[in-house]
Every structure is written in C-alpha cells, then in structure tokens.
C-alpha positions as CSV (number, residue, x, y, z in Angstrom):
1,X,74.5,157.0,64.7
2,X,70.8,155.9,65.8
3,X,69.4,155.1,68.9
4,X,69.1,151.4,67.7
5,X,72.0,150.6,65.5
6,X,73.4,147.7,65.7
7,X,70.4,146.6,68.1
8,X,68.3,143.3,67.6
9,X,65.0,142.8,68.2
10,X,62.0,140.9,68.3
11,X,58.1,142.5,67.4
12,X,55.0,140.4,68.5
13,X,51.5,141.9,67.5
14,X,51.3,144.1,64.3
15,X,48.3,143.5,62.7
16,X,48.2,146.4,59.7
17,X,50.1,150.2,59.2
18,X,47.8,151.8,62.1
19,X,48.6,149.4,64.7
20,X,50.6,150.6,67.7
21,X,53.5,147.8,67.4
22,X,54.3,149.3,63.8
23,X,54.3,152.9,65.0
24,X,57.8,151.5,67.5
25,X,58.6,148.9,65.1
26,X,59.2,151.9,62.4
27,X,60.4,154.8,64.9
28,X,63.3,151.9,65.8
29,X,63.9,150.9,62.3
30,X,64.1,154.3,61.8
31,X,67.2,154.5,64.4
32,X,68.8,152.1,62.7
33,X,67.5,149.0,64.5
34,X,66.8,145.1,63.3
35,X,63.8,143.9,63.6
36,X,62.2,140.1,63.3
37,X,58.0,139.7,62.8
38,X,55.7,137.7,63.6
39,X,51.8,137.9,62.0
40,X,48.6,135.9,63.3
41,X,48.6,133.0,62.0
42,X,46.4,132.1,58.1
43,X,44.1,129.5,57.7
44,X,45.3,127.2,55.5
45,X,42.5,127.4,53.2
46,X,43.2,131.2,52.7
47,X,45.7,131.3,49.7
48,X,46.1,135.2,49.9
49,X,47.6,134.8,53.1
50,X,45.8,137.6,54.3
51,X,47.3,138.3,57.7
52,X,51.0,137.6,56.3
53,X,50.1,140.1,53.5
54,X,48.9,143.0,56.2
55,X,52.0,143.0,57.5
56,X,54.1,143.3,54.5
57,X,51.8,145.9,53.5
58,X,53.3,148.3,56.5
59,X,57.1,147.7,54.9
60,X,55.8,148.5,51.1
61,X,53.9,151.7,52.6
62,X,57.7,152.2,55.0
63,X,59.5,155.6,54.3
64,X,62.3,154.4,56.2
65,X,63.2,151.5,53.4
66,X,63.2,148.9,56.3
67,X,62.9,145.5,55.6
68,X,61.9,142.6,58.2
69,X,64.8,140.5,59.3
70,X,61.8,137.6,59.0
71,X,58.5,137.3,59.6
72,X,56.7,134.4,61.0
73,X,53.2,133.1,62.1
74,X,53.0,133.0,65.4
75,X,49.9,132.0,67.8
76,X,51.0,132.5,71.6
77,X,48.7,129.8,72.5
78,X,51.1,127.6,71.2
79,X,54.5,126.5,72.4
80,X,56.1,125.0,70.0
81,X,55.1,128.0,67.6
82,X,56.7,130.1,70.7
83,X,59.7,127.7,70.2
84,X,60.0,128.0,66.3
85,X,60.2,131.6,66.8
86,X,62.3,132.2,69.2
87,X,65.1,129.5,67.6
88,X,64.5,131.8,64.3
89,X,65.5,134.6,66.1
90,X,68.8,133.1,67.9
91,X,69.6,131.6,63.9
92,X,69.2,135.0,62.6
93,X,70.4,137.6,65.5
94,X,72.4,135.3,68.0
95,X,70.7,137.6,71.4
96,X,67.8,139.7,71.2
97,X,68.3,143.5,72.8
98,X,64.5,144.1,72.5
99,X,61.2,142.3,72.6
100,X,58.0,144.1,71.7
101,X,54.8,142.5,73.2
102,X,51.5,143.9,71.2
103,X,49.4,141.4,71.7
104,X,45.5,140.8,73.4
105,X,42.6,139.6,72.3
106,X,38.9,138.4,73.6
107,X,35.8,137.0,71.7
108,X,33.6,139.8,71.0
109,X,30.7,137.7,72.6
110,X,32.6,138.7,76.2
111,X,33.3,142.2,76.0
112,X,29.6,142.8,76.7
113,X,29.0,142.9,81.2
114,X,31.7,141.3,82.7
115,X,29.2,139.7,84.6
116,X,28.3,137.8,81.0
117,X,31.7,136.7,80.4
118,X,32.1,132.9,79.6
119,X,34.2,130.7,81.5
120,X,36.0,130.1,78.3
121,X,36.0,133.4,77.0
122,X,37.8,134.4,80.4
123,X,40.3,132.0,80.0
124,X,41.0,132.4,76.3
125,X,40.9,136.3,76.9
126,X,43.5,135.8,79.8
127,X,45.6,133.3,77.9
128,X,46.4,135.4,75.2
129,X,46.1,139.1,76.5
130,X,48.4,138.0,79.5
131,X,49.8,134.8,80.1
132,X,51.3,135.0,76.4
133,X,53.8,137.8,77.9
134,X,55.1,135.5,80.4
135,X,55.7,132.6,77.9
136,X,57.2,134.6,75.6
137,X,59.5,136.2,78.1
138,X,60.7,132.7,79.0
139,X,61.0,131.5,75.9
140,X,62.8,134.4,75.0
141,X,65.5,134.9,78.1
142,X,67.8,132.6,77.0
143,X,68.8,134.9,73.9
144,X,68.5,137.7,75.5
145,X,71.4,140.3,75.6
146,X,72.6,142.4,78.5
147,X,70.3,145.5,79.7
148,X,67.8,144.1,77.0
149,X,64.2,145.4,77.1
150,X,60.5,143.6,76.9
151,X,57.7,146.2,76.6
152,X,54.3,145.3,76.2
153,X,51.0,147.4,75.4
154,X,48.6,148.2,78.0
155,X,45.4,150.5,78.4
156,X,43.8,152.8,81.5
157,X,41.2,150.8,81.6
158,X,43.2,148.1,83.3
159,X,43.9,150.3,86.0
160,X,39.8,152.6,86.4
161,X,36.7,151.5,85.4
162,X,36.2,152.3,81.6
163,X,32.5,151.3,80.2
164,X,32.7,148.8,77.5
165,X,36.1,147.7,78.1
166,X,35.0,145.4,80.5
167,X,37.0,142.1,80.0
168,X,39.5,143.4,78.3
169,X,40.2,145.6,81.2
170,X,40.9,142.9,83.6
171,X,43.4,141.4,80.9
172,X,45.5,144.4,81.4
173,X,45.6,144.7,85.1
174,X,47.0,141.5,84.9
175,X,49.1,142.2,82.4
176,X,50.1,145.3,84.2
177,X,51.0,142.9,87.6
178,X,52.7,140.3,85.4
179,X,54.8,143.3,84.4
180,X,56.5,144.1,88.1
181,X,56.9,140.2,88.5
182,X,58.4,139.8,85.4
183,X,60.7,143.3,86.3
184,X,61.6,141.8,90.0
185,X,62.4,138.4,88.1
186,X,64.7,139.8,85.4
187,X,66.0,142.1,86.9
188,X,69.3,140.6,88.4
189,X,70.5,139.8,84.8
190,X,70.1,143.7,83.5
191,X,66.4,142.7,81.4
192,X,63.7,145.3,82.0
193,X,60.3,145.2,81.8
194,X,57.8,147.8,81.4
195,X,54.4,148.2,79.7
196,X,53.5,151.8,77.3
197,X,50.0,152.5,78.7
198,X,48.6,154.3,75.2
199,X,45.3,157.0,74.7
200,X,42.9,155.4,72.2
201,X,44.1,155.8,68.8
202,X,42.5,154.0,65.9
203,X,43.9,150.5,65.2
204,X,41.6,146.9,64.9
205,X,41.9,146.6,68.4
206,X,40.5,150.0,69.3
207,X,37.5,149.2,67.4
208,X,37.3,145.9,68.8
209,X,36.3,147.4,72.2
210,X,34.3,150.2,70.6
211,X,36.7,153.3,71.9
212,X,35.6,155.8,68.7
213,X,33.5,157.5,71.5
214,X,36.7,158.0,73.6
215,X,38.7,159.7,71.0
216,X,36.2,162.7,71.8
217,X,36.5,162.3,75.3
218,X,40.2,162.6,75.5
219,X,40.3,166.0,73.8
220,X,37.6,167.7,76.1
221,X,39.7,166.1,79.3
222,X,43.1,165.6,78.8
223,X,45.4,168.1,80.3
224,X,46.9,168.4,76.3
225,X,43.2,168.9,75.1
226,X,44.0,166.8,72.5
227,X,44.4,163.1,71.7
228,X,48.2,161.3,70.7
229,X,49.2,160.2,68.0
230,X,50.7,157.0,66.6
231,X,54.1,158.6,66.4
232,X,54.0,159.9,69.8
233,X,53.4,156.0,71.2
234,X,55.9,155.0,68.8
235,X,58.4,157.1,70.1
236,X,57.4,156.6,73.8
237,X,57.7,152.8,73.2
238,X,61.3,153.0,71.3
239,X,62.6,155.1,74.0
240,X,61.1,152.1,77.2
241,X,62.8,149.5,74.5
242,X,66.6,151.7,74.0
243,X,69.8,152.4,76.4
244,X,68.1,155.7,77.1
245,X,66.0,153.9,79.6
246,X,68.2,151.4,81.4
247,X,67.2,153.0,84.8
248,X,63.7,151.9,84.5
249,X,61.7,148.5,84.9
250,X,58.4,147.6,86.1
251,X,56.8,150.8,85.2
252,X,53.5,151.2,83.4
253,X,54.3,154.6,81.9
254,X,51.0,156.6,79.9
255,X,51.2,158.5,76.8
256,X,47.8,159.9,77.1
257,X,48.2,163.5,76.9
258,X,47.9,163.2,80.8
259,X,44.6,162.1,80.9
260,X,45.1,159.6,83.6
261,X,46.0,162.0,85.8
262,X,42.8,163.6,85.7
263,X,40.3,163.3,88.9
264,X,37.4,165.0,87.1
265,X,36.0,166.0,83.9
266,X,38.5,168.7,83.0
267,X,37.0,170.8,80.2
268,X,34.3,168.7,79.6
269,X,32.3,170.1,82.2
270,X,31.8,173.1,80.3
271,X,30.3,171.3,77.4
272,X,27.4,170.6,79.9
273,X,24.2,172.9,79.8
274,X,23.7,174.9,83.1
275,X,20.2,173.6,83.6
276,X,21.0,170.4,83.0
C-alpha cells in the first residue's frame, strides 16, 4: 500500500514538468494519492489555452499513469476563484488530507534594489507570494480532514541576504512567519503547517530571479558538494504532506544539500587565487 492511498489532495502552483509542485504532486501520485489542479489562469483571447495545456503536458509526459482528479484556473487574487475551487474540491473529494501551496510571484520591474521597489509592486508581490497562503488556508479548513497537511514553498533567501533576490526575499520571510501563525492557529484541530525551503533548481521561477549563477555556488559550498534535485524536493515535500510527519508543524525544513547551514564559503575558498 502507498504512502498516499486513499489520500486527497489539493495542488496550487505547477506551472510546467520542472516545477517544484509537480516534482511532489508526482512522488504522491506515485504513492497512490488523488490529486486536484489548479493552472494560472488564460486570457481569453488565447485559444491554445496555453497555461491549461502546460500543465496537462506534465500528465502526458507522467510515468506513474496519474491523471488529475480536475484541474482549474485559479488566480489567488481572487476570492471567488478561491471559492469555486475549493467547492470543486469538497464536490469531488468530500475533505482534503493535503494542500500544496507553490505559488509567488513579483513584476520583474521590482526584483531589481529593493530600495526600487514600487509601492504596487510590493503589494502585488506580497499579495500573491504570501497573503494567498492564508486565504487559501481559510478557504480551505472547512474541508479539511483530521491530521491534514498544508505545505508551501519557500527559499533561503527569505531568511539571509541573497543578491538579486531582493523582493522576492522579503515575500518569503513572510511567508515563512505566516507559516508558524498559521501552525499555532491549526493546530488544535490536528492541521499542520510547514513550508519545504528548496536549493535552486531550474524551474520559470528560478529564472525569474536569475539564480543560474547559484546552481554553481551550491556545488562549491554545500556540505553535499553538489546541488538537489527535483526528486529529492519532491520527496522531501510528500513526506511534510503524509502520516509520516504528523509530529511536525511550523517548521521551515531545507533540502539544500545543507547549504544553509554553512557560515562560510566551504570549498569555494579554494577556487580563489592565493594572491588574490
């Protein structure tokens, strides 16, 4: 029997096959698990229905034969679209035993200095990279079964200073903080909540931020002297969303190959010249 059979669940956020949702969408699908998508949202005057197609591109590409339960637009901005949703998944599943958040997003324009961030690009940037985690969580805690699981997606650079992340970093601080509120809140009826702090990996929102350069980085310092992969986060992220971890909540937990626990540059050091 798999880790997931006869589980339920709810995944916000895949954008193609390389994004980090899919990676735990497919390693819980894998386990047997039900799943229910949602996909950005098309503009109407796109007949190809290109975001809607990405995503049922990752099930055509599938080795585990999964299908999606259903799979519906969704932009967290939106309430009633937050709504629709969420009464799609009580008509399909009854109760939800999982909810996957993989969702953030800022205009390119305000990724640049913070100190160049708009006004409006703050607050879109927050709205959607952090406040969207709490609406969904309370649009979704009516249906939500007993010990059931909301994990969201996170990055170091919410917690140290890592250049050109910049705004996005802030997001995830306080997506990080909304996290442990969330955890305290739930708690009392069995929900967890925990956020899978991921090592760059190449997905759209990697190269949104520009973090090809840290791909390099993380093999020269990371304890593993290496980078992840996406099956290790997928994994990780099953596991934080299953019965096997029912004794923990609140918890940003890193699948980095231990870089975060680094204090200097590691390795790295020895790439520099001795006269430099």
């Amino acid at each position: 029997m798999g880790l997931f059979e006869g589980k339920k669940g709810l995944i916000l956020g895949v954008a193609n096959d390389r994004s980090i949702a899919w990676a735990i969408a497919e390693t819980i699908m894998a386990e047997g698990g039900t799943c229910g998508f949602t996909h950005l949202p098309d503009r109407e005057d796109d007949a190809r229905k290109k975001n809607r197609m990405r995503v049922e591109k990752c099930f055509e590409k599938s080795k585990t034969g999964a299908k999606p339960a259903f799979l519906e637009p969704l932009d967290v901005c939106n309430d009633e679209q937050i709504a629709s949703v969420v009464a799609k998944a009580k008509a399909e599943f009854g109760q939800l035993d999982f909810v996957l958040h993989s969702i953030a997003y800022a205009d390119r324009a305000d990724l640049n200095d913070t100190l160049d961030c708009s006004r409006e690009g703050f607050k879109m940037a927050m709205e959607i990279s952090c406040y969207s985690l709490i609406a969904v969580t309370k649009a979704v805690q009516p249906i939500l079964s007993d010990n059931a699981a909301i994990a969201c997606m996170t990055y170091f650079g919410g917690e140290k200073i890592v250049a050109g992340y910049n705004m996005m970093g802030i997001c995830k601080s306080a997506l990080e903080t909304a996290t442990r509120y969330l955890a305290y809140e739930l708690g009392p009826s069995g929900v967890r909540v925990n956020a899978l702090s991921a090592g760059p990996l190449k997905t759209l929102a990697s190269q949104a931020v520009g973090a090809h350069g840290m791909l390099k980085m993380y093999e020269h310092v990371s304890p593993l002297a290496r980078n992840i992969t996406h099956q290790e986060v997928g994994r990780t992220g099953a596991f934080l969303l299953s019965d096997m971890s029912n004794g923990i909540t609140g918890e940003v937990l890193h699948v980095d190959g231990g870089y975060n626990a680094m204090g200097s540059p590691g390795r790295m050091v020895d790439l520099i010249p001795d006269d430099a």
